[in-house]
C-alpha positions as CSV (number, residue, x, y, z in Angstrom):
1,X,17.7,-34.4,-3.7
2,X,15.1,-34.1,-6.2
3,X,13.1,-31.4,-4.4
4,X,16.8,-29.4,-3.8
5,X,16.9,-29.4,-8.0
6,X,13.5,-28.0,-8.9
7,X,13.2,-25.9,-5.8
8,X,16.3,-24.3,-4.8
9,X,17.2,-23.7,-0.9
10,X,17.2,-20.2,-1.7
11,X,13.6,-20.1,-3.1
12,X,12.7,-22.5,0.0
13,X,13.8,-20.0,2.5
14,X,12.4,-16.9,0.9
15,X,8.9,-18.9,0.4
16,X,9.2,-19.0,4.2
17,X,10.4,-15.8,4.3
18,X,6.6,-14.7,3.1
19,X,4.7,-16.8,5.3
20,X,6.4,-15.2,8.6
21,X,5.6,-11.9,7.3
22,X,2.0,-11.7,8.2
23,X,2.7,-13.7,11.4
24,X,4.1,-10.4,12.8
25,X,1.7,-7.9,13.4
26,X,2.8,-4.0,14.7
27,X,1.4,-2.4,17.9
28,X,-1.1,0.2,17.2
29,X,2.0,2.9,18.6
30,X,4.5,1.7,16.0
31,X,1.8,2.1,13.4
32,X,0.4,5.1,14.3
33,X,4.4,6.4,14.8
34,X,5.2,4.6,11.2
35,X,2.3,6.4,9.8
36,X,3.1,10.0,10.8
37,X,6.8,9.3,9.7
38,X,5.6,8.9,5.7
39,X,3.2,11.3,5.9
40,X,6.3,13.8,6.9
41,X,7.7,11.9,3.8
42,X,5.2,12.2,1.8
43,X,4.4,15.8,2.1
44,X,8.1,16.7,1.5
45,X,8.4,14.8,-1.5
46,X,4.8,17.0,-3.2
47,X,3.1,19.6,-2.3
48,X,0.3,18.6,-4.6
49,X,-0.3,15.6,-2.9
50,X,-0.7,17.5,0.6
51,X,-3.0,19.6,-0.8
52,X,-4.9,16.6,-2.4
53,X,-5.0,14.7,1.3
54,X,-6.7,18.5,2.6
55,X,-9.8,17.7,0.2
56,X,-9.8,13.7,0.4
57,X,-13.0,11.9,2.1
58,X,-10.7,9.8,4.0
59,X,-7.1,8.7,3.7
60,X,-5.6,4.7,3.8
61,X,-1.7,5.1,5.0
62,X,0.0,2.1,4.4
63,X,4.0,3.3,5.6
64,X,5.7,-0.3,5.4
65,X,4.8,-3.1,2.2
66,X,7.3,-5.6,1.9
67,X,7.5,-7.3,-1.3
68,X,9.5,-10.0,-2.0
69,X,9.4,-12.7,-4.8
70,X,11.1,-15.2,-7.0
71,X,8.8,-16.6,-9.3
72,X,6.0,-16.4,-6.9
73,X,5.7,-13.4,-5.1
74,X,3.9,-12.0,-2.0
75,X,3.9,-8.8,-0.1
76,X,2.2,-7.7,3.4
77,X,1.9,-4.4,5.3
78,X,0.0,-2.9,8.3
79,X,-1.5,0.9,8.5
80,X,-4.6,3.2,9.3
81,X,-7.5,4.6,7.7
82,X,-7.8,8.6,8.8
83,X,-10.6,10.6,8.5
84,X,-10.8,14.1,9.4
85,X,-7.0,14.0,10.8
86,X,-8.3,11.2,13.1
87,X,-7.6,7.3,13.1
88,X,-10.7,5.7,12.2
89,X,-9.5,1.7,11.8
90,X,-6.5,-0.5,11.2
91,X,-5.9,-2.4,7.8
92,X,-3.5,-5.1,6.6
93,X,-2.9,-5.0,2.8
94,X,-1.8,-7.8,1.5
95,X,-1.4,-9.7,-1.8
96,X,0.2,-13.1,-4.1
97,X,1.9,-12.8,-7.5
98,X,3.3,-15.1,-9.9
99,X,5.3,-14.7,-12.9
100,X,9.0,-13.6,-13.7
101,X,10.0,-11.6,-10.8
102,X,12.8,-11.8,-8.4
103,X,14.3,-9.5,-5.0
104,X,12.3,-7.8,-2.6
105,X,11.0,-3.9,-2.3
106,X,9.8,-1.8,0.7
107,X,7.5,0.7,-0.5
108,X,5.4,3.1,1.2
109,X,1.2,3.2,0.0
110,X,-1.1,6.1,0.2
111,X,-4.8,5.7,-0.4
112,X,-6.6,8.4,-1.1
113,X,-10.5,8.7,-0.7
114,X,-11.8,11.8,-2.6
115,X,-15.6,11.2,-2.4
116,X,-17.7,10.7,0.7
117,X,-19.2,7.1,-1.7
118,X,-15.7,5.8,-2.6
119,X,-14.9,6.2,1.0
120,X,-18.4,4.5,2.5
121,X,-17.8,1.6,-0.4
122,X,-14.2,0.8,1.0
123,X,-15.6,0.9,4.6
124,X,-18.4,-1.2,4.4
125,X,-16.9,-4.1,2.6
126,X,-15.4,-7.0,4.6
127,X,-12.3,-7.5,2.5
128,X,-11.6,-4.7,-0.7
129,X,-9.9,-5.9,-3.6
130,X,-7.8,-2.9,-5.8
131,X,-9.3,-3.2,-8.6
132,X,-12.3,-5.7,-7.9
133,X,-14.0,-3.2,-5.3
134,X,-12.5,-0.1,-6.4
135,X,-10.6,1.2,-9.0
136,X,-7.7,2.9,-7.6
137,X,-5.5,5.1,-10.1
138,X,-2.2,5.5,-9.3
139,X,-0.9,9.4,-9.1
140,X,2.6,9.9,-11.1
141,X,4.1,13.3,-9.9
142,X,5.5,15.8,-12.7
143,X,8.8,17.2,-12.2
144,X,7.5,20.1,-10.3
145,X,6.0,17.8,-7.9
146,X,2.2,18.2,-10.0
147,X,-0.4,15.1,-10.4
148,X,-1.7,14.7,-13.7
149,X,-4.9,16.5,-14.2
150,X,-6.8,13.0,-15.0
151,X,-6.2,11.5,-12.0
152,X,-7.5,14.3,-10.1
153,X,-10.7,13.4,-11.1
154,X,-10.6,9.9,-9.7
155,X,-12.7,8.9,-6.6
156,X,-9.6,6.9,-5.1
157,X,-5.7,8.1,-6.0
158,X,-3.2,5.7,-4.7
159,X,0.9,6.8,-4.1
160,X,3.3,4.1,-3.9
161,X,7.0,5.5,-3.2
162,X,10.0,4.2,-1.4
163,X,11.8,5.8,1.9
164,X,14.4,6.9,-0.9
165,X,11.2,9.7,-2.1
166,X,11.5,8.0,-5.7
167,X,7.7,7.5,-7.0
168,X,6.7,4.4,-8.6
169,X,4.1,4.2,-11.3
170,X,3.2,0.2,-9.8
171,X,-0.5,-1.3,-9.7
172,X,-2.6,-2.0,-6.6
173,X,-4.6,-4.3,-8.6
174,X,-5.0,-7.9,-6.8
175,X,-3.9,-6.6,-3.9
176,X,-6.4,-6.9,-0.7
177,X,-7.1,-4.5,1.9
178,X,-8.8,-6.2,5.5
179,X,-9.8,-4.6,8.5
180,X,-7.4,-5.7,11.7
181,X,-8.1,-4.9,15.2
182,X,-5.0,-3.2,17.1
C-alpha cells in the first residue's frame, strides 16, 4: 500500500504506457503512407517550408511522436530519411524527460538537411543526439506562413506541428535519432 501512495496507479499505468510504445514498430507501408500524409500537411500549412524542402540536402520525416509524461516523461516515433524525393533509410526518434510535466501530445517532426555535411554527419553516425551531434534550430512560421530569415541560414531546420496545423516552437534537444531496418 505503500508503493500505491508514492506512486499512483495512474502514473503506474502510463509508465507502462511508455515502455509498450517502442515495442510496436510500423511496417515500412504505414510509414512510408504516414509520411506522405504530413508532408501533404505540411506543405498546406507553408509554402515557405515546401520551398525550403526543394533546396534541403536531405529530409528526416518523422509523421507520428507520441509524448506522454507525468513527472517523467518519454516519447517515441518511427519515419524516413528522403533524399532526392527518394527513401534512403528508416529512423526511430526517441527520447526521456523529467521534471514538471503532465498529458500526452502527438506531434508531427520534420528534419531538414540544408548542406550536403550536416546531412553526411547525421548519416554516418550510429545514434544522433539533437543537440549533441547536431544543432537543429527549430523554424517558427510568421503569420504569412514565412521562416525567420536566421533560421534559414542553419545547416539543419527542424518543424514540429500537430495534425491540427498549429506550429510549435518545442526543442529536439536530448532527443535521439537511430537507424531501424523495415
Amino acid at each position: 500500500m505503500k508503493f500505491a501512495r508514492i506512486f499512483p496507479p495512474f502514473a503506474v499505468a502510463l509508465l507502462c504506457l511508455l515502455f509498450v510504445v517502442p515495442a510496436y514498430s510500423a511496417s515500412r507501408e504505414e510509414i512510408d503512407a504516414r509520411t506522405e500524409e504530413a508532408l501533404k500537411e505540411f506543405y498546406a500549412h507553408t509554402s515557405a517550408g515546401q520551398e525550403l524542402a526543394q533546396k534541403a540536402a536531405g529530409m528526416l520525416v518523422f509523421p507520428s511522436v507520441v509524448k506522454a509524461g507525468i513527472g517523467i516523461g518519454g516519447e517515441y516515433g518511427e519515419g524516413k530519411l528522403l533524399v532526392g524525393g527518394e527513401t534512403v533509410a528508416y529512423y526511430n526518434i526517441a527520447g526521456a524527460s523529467i521534471g514538471f510535466q503532465l498529458g500526452a501530445q502527438v506531434r508531427r517532426v520534420i528534419v531538414m538537411f540544408m548542406t550536403g555535411e550536416a546531412l553526411r554527419s547525421f548519416q554516418a553516425s550510429e545514434g544522433w543526439k539533437a543537440g549533441v551531434d547536431g544543432s537543429v534550430a527549430i523554424a517558427t512560421i510568421g503569420a504569412g506562413g514565412e521562416i525567420d530569415s536566421n533560421t534559414l541560414q542553419q545547416p539543419v531546420i527542424g518543424f514540429v506541428f500537430s495534425n491540427r496545423g498549429l506550429m510549435y516552437n518545442l526543442t529536439l534537444e536530448g532527443s535521439k535519432i537511430t537507424r531501424i531496418q523495415r
